[in-house]
VMD Tcl script that builds the backbone (N, CA, C; Angstrom):
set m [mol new atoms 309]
animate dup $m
set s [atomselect $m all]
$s set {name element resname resid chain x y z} {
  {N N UNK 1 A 15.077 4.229 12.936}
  {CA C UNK 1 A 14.659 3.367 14.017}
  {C C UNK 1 A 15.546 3.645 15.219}
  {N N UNK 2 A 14.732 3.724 16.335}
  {CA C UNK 2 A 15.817 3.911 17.487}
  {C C UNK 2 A 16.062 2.514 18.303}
  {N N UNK 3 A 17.626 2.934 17.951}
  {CA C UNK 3 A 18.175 1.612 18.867}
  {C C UNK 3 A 17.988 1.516 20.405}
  {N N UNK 4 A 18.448 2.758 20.869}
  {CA C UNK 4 A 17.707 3.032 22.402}
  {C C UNK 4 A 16.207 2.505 22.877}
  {N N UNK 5 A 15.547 2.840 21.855}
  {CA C UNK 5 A 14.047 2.092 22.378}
  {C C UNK 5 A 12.916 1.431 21.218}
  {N N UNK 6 A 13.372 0.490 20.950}
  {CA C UNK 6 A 13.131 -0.899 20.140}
  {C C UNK 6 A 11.988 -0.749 20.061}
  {N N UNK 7 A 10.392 -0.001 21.006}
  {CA C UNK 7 A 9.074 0.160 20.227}
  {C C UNK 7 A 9.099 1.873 20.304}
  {N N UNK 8 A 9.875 2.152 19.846}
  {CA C UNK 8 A 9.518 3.999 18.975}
  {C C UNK 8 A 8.816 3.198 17.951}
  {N N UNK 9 A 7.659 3.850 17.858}
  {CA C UNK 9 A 6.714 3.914 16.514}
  {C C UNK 9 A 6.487 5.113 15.974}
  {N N UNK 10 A 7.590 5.901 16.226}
  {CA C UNK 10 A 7.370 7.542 15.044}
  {C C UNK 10 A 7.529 7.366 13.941}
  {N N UNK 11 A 8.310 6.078 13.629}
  {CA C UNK 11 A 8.861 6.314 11.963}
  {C C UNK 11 A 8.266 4.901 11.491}
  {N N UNK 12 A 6.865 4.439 11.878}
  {CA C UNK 12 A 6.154 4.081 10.984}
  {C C UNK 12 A 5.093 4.622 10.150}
  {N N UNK 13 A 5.636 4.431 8.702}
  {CA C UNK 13 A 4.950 5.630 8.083}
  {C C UNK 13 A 3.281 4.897 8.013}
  {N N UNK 14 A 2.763 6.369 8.433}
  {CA C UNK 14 A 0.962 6.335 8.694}
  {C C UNK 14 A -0.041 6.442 7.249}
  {N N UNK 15 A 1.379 6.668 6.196}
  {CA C UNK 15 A 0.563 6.308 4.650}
  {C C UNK 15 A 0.228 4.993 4.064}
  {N N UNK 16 A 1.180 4.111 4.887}
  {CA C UNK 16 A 0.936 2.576 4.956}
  {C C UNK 16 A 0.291 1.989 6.045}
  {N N UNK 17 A 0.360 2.577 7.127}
  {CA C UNK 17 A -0.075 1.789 8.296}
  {C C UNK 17 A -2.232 2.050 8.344}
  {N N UNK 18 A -2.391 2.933 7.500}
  {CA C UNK 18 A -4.036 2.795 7.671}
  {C C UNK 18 A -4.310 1.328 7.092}
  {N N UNK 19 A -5.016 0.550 7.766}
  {CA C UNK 19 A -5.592 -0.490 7.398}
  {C C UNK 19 A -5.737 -0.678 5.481}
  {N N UNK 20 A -6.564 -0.383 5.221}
  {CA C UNK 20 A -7.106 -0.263 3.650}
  {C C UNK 20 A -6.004 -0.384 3.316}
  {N N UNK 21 A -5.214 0.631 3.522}
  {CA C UNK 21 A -3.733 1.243 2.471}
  {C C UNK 21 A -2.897 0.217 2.900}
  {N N UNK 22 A -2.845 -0.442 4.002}
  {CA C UNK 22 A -1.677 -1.584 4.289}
  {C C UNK 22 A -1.954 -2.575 3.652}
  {N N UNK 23 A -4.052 -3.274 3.339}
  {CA C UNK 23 A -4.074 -4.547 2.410}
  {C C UNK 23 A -3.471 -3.835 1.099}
  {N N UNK 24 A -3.942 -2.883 0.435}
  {CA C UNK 24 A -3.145 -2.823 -0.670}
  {C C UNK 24 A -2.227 -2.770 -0.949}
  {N N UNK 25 A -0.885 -2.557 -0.173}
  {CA C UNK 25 A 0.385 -2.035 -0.552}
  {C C UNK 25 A 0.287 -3.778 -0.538}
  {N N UNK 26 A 0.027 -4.583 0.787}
  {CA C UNK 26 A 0.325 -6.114 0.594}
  {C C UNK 26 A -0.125 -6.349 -0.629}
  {N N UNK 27 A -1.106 -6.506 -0.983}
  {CA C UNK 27 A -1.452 -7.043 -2.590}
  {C C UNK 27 A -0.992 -6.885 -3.604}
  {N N UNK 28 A -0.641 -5.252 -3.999}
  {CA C UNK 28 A 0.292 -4.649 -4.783}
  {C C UNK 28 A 1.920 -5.289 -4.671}
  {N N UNK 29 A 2.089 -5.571 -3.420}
  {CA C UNK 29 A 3.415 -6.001 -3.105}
  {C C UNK 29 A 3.968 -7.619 -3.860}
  {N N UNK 30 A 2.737 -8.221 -4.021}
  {CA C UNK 30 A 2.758 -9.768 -4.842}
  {C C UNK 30 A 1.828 -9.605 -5.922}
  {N N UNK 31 A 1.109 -8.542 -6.648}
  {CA C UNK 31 A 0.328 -8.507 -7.934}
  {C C UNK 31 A -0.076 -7.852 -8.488}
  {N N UNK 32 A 1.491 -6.622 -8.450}
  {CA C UNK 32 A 1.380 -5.457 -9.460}
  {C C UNK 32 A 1.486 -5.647 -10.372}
  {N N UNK 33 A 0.965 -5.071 -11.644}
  {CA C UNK 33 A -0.591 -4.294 -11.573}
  {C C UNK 33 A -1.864 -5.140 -11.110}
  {N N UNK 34 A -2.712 -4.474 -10.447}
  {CA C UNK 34 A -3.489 -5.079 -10.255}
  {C C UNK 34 A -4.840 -4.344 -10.770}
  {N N UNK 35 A -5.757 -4.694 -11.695}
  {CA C UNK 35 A -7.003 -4.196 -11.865}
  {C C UNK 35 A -7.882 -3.836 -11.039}
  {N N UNK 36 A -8.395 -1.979 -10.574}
  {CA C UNK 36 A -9.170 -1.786 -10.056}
  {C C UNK 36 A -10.271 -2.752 -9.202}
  {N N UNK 37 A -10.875 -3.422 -10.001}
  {CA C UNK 37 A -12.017 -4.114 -9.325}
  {C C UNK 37 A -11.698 -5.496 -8.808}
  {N N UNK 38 A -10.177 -5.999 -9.312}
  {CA C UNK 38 A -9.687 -6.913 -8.608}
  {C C UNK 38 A -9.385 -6.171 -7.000}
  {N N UNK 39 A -8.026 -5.224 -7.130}
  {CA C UNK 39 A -8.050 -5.182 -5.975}
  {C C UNK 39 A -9.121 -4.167 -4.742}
  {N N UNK 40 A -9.817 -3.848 -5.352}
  {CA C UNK 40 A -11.610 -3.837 -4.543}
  {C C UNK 40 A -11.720 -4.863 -3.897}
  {N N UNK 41 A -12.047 -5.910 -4.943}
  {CA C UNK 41 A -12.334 -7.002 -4.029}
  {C C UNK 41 A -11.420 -7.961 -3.207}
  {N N UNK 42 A -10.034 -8.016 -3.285}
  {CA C UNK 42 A -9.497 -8.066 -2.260}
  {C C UNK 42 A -9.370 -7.532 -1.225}
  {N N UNK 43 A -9.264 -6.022 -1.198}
  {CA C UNK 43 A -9.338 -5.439 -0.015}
  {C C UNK 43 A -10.973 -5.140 0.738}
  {N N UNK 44 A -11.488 -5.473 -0.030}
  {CA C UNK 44 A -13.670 -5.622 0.943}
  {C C UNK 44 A -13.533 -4.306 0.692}
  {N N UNK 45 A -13.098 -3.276 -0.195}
  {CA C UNK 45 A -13.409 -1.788 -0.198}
  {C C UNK 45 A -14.267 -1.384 -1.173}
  {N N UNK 46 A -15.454 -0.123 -0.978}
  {CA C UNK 46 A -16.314 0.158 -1.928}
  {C C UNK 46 A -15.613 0.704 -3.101}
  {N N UNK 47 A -16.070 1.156 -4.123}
  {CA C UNK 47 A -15.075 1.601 -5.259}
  {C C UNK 47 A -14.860 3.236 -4.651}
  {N N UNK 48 A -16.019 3.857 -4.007}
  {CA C UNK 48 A -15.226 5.361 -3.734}
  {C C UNK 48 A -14.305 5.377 -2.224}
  {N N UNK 49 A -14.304 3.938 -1.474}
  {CA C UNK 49 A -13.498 4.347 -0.150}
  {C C UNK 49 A -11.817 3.619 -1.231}
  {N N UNK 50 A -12.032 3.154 -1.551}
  {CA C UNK 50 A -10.466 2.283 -2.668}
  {C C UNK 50 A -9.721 3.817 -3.176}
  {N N UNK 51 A -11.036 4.266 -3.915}
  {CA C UNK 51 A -10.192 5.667 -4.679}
  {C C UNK 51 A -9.900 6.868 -3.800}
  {N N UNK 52 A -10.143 6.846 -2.780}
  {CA C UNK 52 A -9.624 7.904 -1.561}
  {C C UNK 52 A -8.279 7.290 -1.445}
  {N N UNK 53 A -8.537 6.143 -0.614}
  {CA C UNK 53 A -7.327 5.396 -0.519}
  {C C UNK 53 A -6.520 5.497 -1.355}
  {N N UNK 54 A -6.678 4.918 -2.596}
  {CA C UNK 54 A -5.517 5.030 -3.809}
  {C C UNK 54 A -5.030 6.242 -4.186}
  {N N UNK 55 A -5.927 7.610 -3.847}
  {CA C UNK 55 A -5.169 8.577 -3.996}
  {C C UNK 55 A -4.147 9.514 -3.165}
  {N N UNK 56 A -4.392 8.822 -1.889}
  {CA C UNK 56 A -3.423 9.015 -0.615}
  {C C UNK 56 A -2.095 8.262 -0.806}
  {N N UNK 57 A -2.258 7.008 -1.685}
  {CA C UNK 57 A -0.947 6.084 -2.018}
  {C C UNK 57 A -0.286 6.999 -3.241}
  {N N UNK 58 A -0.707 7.167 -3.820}
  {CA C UNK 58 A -0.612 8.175 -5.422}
  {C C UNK 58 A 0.293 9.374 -5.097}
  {N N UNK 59 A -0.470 9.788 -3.880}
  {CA C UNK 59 A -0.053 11.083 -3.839}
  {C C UNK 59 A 1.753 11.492 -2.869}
  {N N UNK 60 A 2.035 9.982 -2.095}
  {CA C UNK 60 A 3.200 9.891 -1.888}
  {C C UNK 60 A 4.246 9.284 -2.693}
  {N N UNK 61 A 3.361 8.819 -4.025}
  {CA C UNK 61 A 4.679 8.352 -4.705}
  {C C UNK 61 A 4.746 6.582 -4.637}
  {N N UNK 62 A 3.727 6.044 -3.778}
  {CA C UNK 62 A 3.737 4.972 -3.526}
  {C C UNK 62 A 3.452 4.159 -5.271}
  {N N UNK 63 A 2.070 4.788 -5.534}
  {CA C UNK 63 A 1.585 4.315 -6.373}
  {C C UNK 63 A 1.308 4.634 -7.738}
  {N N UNK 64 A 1.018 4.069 -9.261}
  {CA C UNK 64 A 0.559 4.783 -9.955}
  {C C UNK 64 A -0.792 4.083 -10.353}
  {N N UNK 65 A -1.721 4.819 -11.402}
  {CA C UNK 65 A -2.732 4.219 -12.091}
  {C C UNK 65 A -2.559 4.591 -13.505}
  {N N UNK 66 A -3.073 3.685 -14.280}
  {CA C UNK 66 A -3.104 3.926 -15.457}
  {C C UNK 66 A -4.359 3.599 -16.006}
  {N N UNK 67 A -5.168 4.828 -16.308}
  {CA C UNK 67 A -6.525 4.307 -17.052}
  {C C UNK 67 A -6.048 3.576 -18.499}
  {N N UNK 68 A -7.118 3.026 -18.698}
  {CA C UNK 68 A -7.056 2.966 -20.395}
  {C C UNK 68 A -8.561 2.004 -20.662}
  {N N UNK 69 A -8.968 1.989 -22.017}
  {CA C UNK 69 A -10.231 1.306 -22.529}
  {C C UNK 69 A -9.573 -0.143 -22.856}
  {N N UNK 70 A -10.480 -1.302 -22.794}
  {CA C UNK 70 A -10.330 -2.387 -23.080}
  {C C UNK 70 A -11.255 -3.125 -23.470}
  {N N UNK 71 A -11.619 -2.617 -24.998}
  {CA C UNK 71 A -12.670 -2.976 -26.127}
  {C C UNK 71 A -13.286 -1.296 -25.736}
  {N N UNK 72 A -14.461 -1.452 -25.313}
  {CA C UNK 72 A -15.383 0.099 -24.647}
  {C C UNK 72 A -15.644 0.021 -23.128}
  {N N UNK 73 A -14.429 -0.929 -22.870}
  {CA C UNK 73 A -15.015 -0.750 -21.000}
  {C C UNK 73 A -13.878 0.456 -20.618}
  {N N UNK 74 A -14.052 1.121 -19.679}
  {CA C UNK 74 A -12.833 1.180 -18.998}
  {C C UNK 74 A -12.326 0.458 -18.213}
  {N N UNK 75 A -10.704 0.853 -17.848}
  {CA C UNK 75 A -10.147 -0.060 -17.092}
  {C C UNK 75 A -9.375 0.992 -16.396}
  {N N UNK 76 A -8.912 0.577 -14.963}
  {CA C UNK 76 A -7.744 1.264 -14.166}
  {C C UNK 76 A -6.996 0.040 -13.746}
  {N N UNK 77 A -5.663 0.470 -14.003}
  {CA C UNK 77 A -4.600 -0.782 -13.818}
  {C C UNK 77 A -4.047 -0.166 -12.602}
  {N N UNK 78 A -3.053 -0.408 -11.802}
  {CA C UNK 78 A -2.431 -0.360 -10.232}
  {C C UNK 78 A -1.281 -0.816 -9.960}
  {N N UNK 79 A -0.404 0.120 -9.808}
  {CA C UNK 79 A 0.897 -0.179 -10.020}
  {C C UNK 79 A 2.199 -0.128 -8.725}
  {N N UNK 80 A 2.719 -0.680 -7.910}
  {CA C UNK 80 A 3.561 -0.291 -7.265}
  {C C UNK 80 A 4.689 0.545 -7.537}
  {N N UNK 81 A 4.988 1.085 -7.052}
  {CA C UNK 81 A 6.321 2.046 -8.005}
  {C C UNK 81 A 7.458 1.210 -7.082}
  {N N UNK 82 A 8.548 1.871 -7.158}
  {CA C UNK 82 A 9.778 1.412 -6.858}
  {C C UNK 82 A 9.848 2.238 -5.527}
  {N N UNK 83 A 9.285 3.430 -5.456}
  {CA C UNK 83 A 9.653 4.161 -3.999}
  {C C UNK 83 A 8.651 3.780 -2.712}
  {N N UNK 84 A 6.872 2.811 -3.763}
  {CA C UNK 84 A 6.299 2.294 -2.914}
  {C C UNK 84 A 6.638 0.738 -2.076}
  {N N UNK 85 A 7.774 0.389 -2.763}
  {CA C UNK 85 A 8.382 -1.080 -2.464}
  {C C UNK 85 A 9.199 -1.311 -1.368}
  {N N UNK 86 A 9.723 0.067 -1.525}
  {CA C UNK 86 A 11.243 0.831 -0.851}
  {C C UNK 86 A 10.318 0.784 0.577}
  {N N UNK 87 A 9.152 1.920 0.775}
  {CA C UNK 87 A 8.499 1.781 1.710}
  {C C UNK 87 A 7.723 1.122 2.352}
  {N N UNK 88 A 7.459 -0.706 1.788}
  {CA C UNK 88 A 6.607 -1.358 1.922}
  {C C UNK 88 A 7.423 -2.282 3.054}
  {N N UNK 89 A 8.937 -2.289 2.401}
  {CA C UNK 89 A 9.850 -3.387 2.822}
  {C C UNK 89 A 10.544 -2.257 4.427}
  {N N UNK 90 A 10.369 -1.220 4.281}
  {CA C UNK 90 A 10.684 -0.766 5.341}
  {C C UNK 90 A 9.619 -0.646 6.572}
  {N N UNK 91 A 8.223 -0.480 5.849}
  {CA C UNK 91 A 7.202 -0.926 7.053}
  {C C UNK 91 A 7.391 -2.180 7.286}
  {N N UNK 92 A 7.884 -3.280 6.866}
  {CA C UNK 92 A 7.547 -4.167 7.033}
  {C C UNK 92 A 8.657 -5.097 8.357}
  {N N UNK 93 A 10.135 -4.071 7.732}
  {CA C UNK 93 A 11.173 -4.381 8.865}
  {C C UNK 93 A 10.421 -3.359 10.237}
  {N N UNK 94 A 10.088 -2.341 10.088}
  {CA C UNK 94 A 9.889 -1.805 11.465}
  {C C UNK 94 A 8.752 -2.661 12.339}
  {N N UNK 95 A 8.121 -3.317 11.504}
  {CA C UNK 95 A 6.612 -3.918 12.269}
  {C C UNK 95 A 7.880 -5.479 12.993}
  {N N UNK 96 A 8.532 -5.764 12.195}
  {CA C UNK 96 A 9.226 -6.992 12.899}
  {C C UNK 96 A 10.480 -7.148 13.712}
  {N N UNK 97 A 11.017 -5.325 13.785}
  {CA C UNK 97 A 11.958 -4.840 15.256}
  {C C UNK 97 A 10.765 -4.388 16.039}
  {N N UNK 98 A 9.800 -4.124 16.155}
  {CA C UNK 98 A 9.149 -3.902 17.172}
  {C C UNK 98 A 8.441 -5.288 17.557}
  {N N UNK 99 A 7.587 -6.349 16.898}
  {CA C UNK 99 A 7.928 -7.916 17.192}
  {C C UNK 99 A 9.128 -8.647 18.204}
  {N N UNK 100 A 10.163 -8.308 17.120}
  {CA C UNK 100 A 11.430 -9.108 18.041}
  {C C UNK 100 A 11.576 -8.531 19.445}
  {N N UNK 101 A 11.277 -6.801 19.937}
  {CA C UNK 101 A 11.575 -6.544 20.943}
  {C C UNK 101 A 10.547 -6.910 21.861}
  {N N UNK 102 A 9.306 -7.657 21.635}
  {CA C UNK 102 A 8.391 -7.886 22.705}
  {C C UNK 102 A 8.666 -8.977 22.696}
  {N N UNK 103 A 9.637 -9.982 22.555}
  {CA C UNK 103 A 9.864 -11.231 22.549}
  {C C UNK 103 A 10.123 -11.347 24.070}
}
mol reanalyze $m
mol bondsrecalc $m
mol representation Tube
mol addrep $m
């Protein structure tokens, strides 16, 4: 973060800041794991725009999935990792030094 100029927005990372990917990291952030079709329907996303999404989170490390059967359904569970938390809490300070400086 630059102290010199309080709204630099270079180092908000743009793997969290897409809309979709920001409700989920929030959701994930208070109800990891979360079941596929739960968090669908929290975030208003179709099941193939979720799995783009989820694999853009996946693919930085944010996130994991874990299939598995439950009786003969499938299931995908949704997991925050520890490096997606790391980055959730750091988007979350940069969104509120750039706040405090438009005060």
């Amino acid at each position: 973060m630059s102290e010199d100029n309080p709204f630099d927005h270079n180092d908000i990372d743009d793997v969290i800041h897409g809309r979709l990917r920001l409700g989920v990291m929030a959701y994930l952030s208070a109800a990891s794991p979360a079941i596929f079709g739960e968090l669908r329907d929290k975030v208003g996303a179709t099941d193939g725009n979720l799995s783009t999404h989820l694999k853009k989170l996946e693919e930085a490390g944010y996130i994991t999935q874990e299939k598995r059967f439950v009786g003969k359904k499938p299931q995908t569970r949704v997991f925050l990792t520890d490096k997606g938390r790391k980055a959730w809490i750091l988007w979350i300070q940069r969104m509120e030094a750039i706040m405090k400086a438009a005060e």
